[in-house]
C-alpha positions in Angstrom: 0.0 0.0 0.0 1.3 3.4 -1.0 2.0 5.8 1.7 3.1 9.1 1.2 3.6 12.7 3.3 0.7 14.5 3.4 0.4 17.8 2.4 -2.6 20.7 3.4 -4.8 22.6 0.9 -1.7 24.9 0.2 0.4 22.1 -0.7 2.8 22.5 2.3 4.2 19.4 3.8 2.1 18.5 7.1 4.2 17.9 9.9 2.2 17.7 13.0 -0.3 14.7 13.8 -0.8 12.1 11.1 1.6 13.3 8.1 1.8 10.6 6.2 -1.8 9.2 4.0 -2.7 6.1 2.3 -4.8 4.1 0.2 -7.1 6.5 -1.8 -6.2 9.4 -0.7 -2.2 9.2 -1.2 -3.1 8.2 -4.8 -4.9 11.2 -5.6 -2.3 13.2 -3.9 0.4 11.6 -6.1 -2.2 12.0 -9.6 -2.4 16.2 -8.6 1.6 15.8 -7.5 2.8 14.2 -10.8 0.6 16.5 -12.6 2.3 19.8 -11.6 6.2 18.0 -12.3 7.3 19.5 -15.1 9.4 16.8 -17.7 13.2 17.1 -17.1 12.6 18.6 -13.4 13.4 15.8 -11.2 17.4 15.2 -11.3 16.9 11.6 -10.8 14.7 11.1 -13.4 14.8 13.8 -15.8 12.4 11.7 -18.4 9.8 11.8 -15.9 7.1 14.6 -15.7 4.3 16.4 -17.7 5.4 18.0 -20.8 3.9 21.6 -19.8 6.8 23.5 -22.2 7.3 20.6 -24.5 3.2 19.6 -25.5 0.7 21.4 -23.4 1.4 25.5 -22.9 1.4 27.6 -25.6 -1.9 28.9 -28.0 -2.2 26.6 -31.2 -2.5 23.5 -29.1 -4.7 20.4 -29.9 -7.3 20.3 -26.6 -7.7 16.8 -27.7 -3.9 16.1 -27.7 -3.8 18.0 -24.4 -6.3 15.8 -22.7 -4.9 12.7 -24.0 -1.6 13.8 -22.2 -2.9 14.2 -19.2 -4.7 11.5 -19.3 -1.9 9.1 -19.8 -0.4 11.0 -17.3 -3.0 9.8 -14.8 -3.0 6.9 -16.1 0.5 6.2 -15.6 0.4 6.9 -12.0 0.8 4.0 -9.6 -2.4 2.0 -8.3 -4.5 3.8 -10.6 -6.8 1.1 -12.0 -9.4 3.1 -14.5 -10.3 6.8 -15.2 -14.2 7.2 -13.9 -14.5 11.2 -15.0 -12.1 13.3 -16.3 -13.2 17.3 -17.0 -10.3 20.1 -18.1 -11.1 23.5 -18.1 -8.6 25.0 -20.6 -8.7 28.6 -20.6 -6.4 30.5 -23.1 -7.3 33.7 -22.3 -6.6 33.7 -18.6 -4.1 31.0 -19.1 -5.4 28.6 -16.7 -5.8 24.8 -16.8 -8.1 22.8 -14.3 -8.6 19.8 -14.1 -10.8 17.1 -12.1 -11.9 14.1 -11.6 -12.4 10.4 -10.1 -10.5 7.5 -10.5 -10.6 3.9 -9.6 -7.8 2.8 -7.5 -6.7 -0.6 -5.9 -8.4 0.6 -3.2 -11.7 2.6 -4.3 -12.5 5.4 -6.1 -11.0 8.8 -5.2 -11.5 12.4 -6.5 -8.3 14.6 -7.5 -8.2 18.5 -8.6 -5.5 20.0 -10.4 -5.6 23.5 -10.5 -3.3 25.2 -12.7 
């Protein structure tokens, strides 16, 4: 079972009570937490991460090639069994992405929101 340090709604590091989570919840922590990784920023993995420079950002992008990115993305992560729902808010004008939705985990479904 995956267990991970939890962090609070500003994305801090909790570190007082119970810090670490598990089962759903420290999957859809690592979905929103592999999401924001940008490709080439981890030093011990630089293939790993979301293409924001290389595929996503910029204004004559494919939604539907954006959403297949991240979807893989999700997909990818570990103990993620299915994608339930997926919605993306892609605003070009404000240059803001959302995105949420549930997926189905080894242990049960959990919701994740990516807000970007």
């Amino acid at each position: 079972m995956t267990m991970v340090r939890g962090l609070d709604k500003n994305g801090d590091i909790i570190t007082r009570g119970n810090v670490f989570i598990h089962g759903r919840d420290a999957v859809a922590q690592t979905i929103v937490t592999r999401l924001k990784l940008f490709l080439g920023e981890y030093h011990l993995d630089i293939r790993d991460g979301t293409p924001w420079f290389q595929s996503i950002l910029g204004k004559n992008n494919n939604i539907n090639a954006v959403e297949a990115i991240l979807r893989r993305r999700i997909r990818q992560t570990k103990e993620v069994v299915a994608i339930i729902s997926f919605n993306m808010d892609y605003n070009l004008d404000s240059r803001s992405l959302n995105i949420s939705g549930s997926v189905l985990t080894e242990y049960g479904e959990a919701e994740f929101i990516y807000n970007g």
